[in-house]
C-alpha positions in Angstrom: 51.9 69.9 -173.9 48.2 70.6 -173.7 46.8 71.7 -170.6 44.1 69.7 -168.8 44.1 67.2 -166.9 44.0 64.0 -168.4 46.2 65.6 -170.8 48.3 66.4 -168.3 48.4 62.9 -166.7 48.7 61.0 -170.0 52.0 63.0 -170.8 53.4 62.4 -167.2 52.6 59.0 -167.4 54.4 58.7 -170.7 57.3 60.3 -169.6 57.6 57.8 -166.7 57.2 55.0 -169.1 60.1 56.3 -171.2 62.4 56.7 -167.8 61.4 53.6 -166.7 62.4 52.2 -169.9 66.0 54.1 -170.0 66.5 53.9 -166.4 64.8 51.3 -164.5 62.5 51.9 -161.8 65.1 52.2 -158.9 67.3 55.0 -161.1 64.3 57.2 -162.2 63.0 60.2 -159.5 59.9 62.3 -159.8 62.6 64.9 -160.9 63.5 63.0 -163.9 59.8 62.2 -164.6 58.8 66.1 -164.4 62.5 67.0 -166.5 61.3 64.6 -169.5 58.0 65.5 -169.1 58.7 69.0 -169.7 57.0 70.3 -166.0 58.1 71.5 -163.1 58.6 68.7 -160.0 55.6 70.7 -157.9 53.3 70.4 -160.7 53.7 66.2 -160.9 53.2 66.3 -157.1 49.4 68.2 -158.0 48.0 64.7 -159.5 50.6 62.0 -157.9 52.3 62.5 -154.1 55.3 60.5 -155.2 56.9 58.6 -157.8 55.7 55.2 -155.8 52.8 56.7 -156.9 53.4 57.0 -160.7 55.0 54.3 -160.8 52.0 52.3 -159.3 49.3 54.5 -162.2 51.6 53.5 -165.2 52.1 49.7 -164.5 48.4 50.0 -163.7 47.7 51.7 -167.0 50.1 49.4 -168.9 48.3 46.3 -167.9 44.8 47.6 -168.6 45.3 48.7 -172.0 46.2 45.0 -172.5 42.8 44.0 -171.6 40.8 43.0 -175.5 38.5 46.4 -176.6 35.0 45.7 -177.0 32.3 44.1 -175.6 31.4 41.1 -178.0 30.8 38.0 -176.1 33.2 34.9 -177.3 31.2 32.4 -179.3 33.0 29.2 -177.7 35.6 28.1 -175.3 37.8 27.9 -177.9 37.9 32.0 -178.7 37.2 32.4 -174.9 40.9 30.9 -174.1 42.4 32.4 -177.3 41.1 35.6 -175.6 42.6 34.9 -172.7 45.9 33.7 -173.9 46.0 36.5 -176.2 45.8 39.2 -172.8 48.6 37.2 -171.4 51.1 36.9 -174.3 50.1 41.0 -174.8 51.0 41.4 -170.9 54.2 39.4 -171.5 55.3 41.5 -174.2 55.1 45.0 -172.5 58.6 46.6 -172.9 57.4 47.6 -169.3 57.1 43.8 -167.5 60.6 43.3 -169.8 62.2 46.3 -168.3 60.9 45.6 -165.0 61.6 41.4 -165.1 65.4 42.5 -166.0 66.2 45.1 -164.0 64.5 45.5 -160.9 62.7 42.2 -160.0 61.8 42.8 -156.3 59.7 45.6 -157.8 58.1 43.6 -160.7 57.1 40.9 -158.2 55.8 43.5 -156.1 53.9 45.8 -158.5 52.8 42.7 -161.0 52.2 39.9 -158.0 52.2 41.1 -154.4 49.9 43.7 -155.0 46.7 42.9 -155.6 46.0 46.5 -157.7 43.5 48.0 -159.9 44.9 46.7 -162.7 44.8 43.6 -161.5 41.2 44.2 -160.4 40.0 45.3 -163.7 41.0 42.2 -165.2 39.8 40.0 -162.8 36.2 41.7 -163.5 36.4 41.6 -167.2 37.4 38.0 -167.1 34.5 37.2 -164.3 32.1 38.9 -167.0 33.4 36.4 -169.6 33.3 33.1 -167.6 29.7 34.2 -166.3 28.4 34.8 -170.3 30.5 31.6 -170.9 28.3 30.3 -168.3 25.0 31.2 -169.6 25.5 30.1 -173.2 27.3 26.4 -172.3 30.9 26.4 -173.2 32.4 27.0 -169.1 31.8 24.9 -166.2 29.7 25.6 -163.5 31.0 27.3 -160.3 31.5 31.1 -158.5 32.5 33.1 -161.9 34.8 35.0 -159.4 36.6 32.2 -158.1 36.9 30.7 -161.5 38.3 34.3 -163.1 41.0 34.2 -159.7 41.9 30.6 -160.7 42.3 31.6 -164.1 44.1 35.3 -163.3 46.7 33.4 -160.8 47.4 30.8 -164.2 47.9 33.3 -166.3 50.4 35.4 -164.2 52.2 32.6 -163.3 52.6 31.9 -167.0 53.9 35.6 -167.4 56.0 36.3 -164.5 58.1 32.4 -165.3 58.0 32.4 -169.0 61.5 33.3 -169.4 62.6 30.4 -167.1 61.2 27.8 -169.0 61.7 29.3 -172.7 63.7 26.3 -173.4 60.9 23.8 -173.0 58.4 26.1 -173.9 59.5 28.3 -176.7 56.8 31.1 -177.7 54.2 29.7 -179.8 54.3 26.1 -177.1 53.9 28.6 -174.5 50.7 29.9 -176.0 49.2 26.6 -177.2 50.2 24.6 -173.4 48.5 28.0 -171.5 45.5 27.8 -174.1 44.9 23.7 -173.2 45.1 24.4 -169.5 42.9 27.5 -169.5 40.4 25.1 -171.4 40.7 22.0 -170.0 40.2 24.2 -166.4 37.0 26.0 -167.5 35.6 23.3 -169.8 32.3 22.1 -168.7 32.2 18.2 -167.1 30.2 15.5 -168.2 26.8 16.1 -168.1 27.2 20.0 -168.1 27.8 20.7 -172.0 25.1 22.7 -173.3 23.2 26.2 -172.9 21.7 26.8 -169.5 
């Protein structure tokens, strides 16, 4: 393993992914992190105080990288919600939000919904920087782009964190076309609004 430190952090995050993944949250200890890891325990405790504390900087890590790369503004509402329901099903996929949903679902409802993280942060900014650009060419409604990219973070959670229970109405590819037509028809500009501003 290389030496510095976000070398250092990337493998120990890894390595608590892949426990996580074997083990579950509740059955994986900083001492199983550091053993797969290849480190000793005291050296973990140098850039985390706990495993809470991994724990909390992987799911946090795992749901950023699902955020889309690049800065290219969408064109309509129509790639703006594809965008948006392409984060989600990406989120919904993580073998981590699986292994989490299955095995230990007090912790996924805490680490994914009762607490209001970075991660979930960071994506609450990037989707307030697409609303507002929506905003200024036409294609979203007018109104608070942070209370608009809240309304449209708690829709799209919701959708992740209950997929599974509704899989028999809503089987993958309706789950992605129903959460597209309500992310539109919520940020869709009302009569009289259409057009650049």
């Amino acid at each position: 393993m290389a030496e510095g430190a976000p070398d250092t952090e990337t493998a120990i995050l890894d390595a608590a992914l892949e426990e996580v993944l074997a083990h579950g949250i509740r059955r994986t200890t900083a001492s199983d992190i550091a053993r797969r890891c290849g480190i000793a325990r005291q050296t973990l405790y140098r850039y985390w105080p706990d495993a809470q504390a991994v724990f909390a900087a992987l799911v946090t890590r795992e749901l950023v990288a699902a955020l889309p790369a690049g800065e290219r503004e969408c064109a309509d509402l129509n790639e703006l919600a594809g965008l948006l329901v392409e984060t989600a099903d990406h989120v919904r996929r993580l073998p981590l939000v699986d292994r989490l949903r299955d095995t230990d679902p007090e912790l996924f409802a805490h680490y994914i919904l009762d607490r209001l993280g970075r991660s979930q942060r960071a994506i609450h900014a990037e989707t307030a920087r697409r609303i507002t650009a929506g905003q200024r060419a036409g294609y979203v409604r007018s109104g608070d782009p942070a209370q608009l990219a809240a309304m449209v973070l708690l829709i799209a959670q919701s959708a992740v964190q209950s997929a599974p229970l509704v899989a028999e109405w809503l089987p993958e590819q309706a789950w992605r076309t129903e959460l597209g037509l309500a992310l539109r028809g919520y940020l869709a500009p009302g009569d009289g609004e259409a057009g650049p501003r």
